[in-house]
N, C-alpha and C positions, 0 to 999 in steps of 0.2 A: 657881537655875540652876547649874548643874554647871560647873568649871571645865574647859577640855580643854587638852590637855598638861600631864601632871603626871610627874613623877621620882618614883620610887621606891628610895630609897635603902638599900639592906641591906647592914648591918655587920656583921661576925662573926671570930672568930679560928677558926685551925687546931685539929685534935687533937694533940697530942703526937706529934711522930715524920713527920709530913705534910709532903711537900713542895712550894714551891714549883711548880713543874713539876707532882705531881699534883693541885692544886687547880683551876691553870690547865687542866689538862686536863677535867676533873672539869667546869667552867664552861661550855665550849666545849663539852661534851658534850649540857648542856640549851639551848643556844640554836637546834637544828635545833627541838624542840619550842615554845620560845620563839614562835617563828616562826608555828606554826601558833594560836596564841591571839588574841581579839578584841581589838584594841587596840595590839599590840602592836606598837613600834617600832623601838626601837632597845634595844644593853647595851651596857655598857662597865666592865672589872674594871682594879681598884687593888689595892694595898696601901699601908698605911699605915708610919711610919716604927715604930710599936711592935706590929706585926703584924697586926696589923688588916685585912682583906681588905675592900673597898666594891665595891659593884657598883651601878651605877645602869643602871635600867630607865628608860626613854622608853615612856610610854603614850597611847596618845589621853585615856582620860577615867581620873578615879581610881577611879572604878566597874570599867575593866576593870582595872586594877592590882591590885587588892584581890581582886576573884574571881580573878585567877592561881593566888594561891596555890595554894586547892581546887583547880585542873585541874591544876598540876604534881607536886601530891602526891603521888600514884598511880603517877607515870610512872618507871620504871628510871632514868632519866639522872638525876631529879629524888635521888631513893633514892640513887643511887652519891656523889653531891656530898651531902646530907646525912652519909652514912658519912664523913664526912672531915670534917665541920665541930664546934664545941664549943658545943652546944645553949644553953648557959650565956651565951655570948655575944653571941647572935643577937639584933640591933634593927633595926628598920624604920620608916621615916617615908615620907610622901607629901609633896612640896613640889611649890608650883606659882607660877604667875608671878601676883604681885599686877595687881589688879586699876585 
C-alpha cells in the first residue's frame, strides 16, 4: 500500500552570479504549471544559512511526486529555473509520515 501525503524535498545551490531575487522568481514561475499536475498540493521555498535553496513539494501520493519530474521537464518555466541552478548540487528525497 502506497503511503499518501508525502514531501518532496529538493536541495540545490545557485550558479555563480544568481541572485536571490532571480531564483525566487525563477520558482514562482513553475508553480502556475505546478498546479496543473496529478497530485499536486502545495510548495514552499527556503534557503539555507550556507546557500542552499529547499523547496518542498506537498503531494498526494509519492507516485505522483516522482512522475513530476518527467512532466516538468519539457516545460519553459521548468528550463528557465534549471538555467539558474548548479546541476552538481541538486538532491531529492521523498519523506512521509510514519506509519
Amino acid at each position: 500500500m502506497e503511503r499518501k501525503h508525502v514531501v518532496e524535498l529538493v536541495k540545490w545551490k545557485a550558479k555563480p552570479a544568481v541572485s536571490n531575487e532571480e531564483m525566487v522568481s525563477a520558482v514562482d514561475g513553475i508553480l502556475s504549471d505546478l498546479e496543473t499536475l496529478p497530485g499536486f498540493i502545495s510548495q514552499t521555498l527556503y534557503i539555507d544559512d550556507e546557500g542552499y535553496w529547499v523547496d518542498l513539494y506537498h503531494w498526494k501520493t509519492r507516485k505522483q511526486g516522482v512522475a513530476s519530474n518527467d512532466l516538468m521537464a519539457p516545460r519553459p518555466t521548468f528550463q528557465a529555473l534549471m538555467d539558474l541552478i548548479d546541476p552538481t548540487s541538486v538532491s531529492i528525497e521523498f519523506l512521509s509520515l510514519p506509519e
